[in-house]
C-alpha positions, 0 to 999 in steps of 0.5 A: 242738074241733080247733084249724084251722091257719089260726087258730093262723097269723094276724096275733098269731102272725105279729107276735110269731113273730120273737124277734131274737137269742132263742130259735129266732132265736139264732145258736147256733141259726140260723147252723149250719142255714143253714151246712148248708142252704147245703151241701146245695143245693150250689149249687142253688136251694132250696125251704123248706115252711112257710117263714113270716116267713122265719128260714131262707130270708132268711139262707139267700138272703144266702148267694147260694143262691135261695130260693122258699116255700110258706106256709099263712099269709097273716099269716106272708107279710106278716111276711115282705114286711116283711123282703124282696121278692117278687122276693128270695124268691117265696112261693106261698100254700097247703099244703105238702102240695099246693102247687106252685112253678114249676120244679125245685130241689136242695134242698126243707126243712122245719125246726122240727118243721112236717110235724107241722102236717099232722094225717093220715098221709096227709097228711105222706105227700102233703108227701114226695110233694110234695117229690119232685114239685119236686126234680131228680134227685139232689135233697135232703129235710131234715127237722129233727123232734123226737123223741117224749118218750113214754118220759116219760110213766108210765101214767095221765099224759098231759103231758111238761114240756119245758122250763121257766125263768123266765117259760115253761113249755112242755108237750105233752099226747099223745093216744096212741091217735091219735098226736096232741099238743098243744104248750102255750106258757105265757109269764108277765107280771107278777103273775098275767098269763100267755098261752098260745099251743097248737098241734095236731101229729101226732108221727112216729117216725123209722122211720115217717118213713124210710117215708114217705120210702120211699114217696116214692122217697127213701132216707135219706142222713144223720141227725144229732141237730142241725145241727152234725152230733152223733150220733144216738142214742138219747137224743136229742131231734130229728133233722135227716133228709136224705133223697135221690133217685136221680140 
């Protein structure tokens, strides 16, 4: 059974999506895209998709750069309110690929592989559209995606480990045909208690993303294999794509 995106996003995911200082939430992690993020609104306001409890938007916002959000989840917003204000950071509740937020905006981003949330082509094309639809001209897309591992798989084997230490395991089984995944977050108690956390996504390749963004009315501006501005390559396992509209 498909998993519905409002199921995964409610109030557990919300309370126990924050890991201060870990993880997504670590300044080696953090602090570069914020750094970059504030350089491309160039002064500008800025729009996040998917914006949640606000990792990015609430430093990006202490930067003096102004900030809105659009969030499918209910529970990820009141998470967010705990941290600031509607006044500090105005969020309209809905999907990334259809919402709107009043006025234009310099700089619209999607960080931590979330267009892969909207399960449909059509969909992940709607949110470029989207995007275009609240930018000014000259505006800024950024994307920050991983890259499919489906070099990993030998034939017969559907799962790719992408991580593993101690107390998590983290795997994404494919469904190759449908380009579909699904990522397993398997985190160990004590003794023999584990919890799994799963999500649903759709992967893109960067070529397929680049005509999204085509179709859109973008032209791709920049690739880097991270926010510190590494190489792309071959080899390399996400991308952070800043896509831009003729001024």
């Amino acid at each position: 059974m498909l998993m519905q995106q409002d199921e995964i996003w409610g109030a557990e995911a919300a309370r126990t999506y924050d890991t201060p200082g870990t993880g997504m939430f670590a300044p080696e992690v953090l602090e570069p895209a914020v750094e970059r993020l504030a350089q491309l609104a160039a002064g500008g306001r800025a729009l996040e998709f998917a914006i949640g409890t606000g990792r990015i938007a609430v430093p990006l916002s202490q930067r003096n750069v102004p900030v809105a959000g659009i969030e499918y989840s209910p529970a990820m917003i009141a998470e967010l309110r705990t941290k600031v204000d509607e006044t500090t950071i105005p969020v309209v509740l809905g999907d990334m690929a259809t919402a709107t937020v009043p006025g234009t905006y310099s700089l619209v981003y999607l960080v931590y592989n979330t267009i892969s949330n909207l399960l449909t082509q059509a969909g992940q094309v709607a949110c470029f559209r989207n995007a275009a639809r609240h930018l000014s001209p000259g505006g800024r897309f950024v994307i920050e995606l991983w890259v499919p591992e489906l070099r990993k798989l030998p034939p017969g084997q559907q799962a790719v480990v992408w991580q593993s230490e101690a107390g998590y395991i983290g795997l994404d089984t494919y469904d190759v045909l449908n380009q579909q995944l699904v990522s397993h977050h398997v985190r160990f108690g004590e003794g023999q208690k584990a919890e799994l956390f799963r999500s649903p996504h759709r992967y893109i390749w960067p070529a397929e993303l680049d005509l999204m963004a085509e179709l859109a009315g973008f032209a791709l501006e920049s690739r880097h294999a991270d926010w510190n501005g590494a190489p792309f390559t071959a080899d390399s396992r996400s991308h952070v794509s800043v896509y831009r509209l003729p001024g």
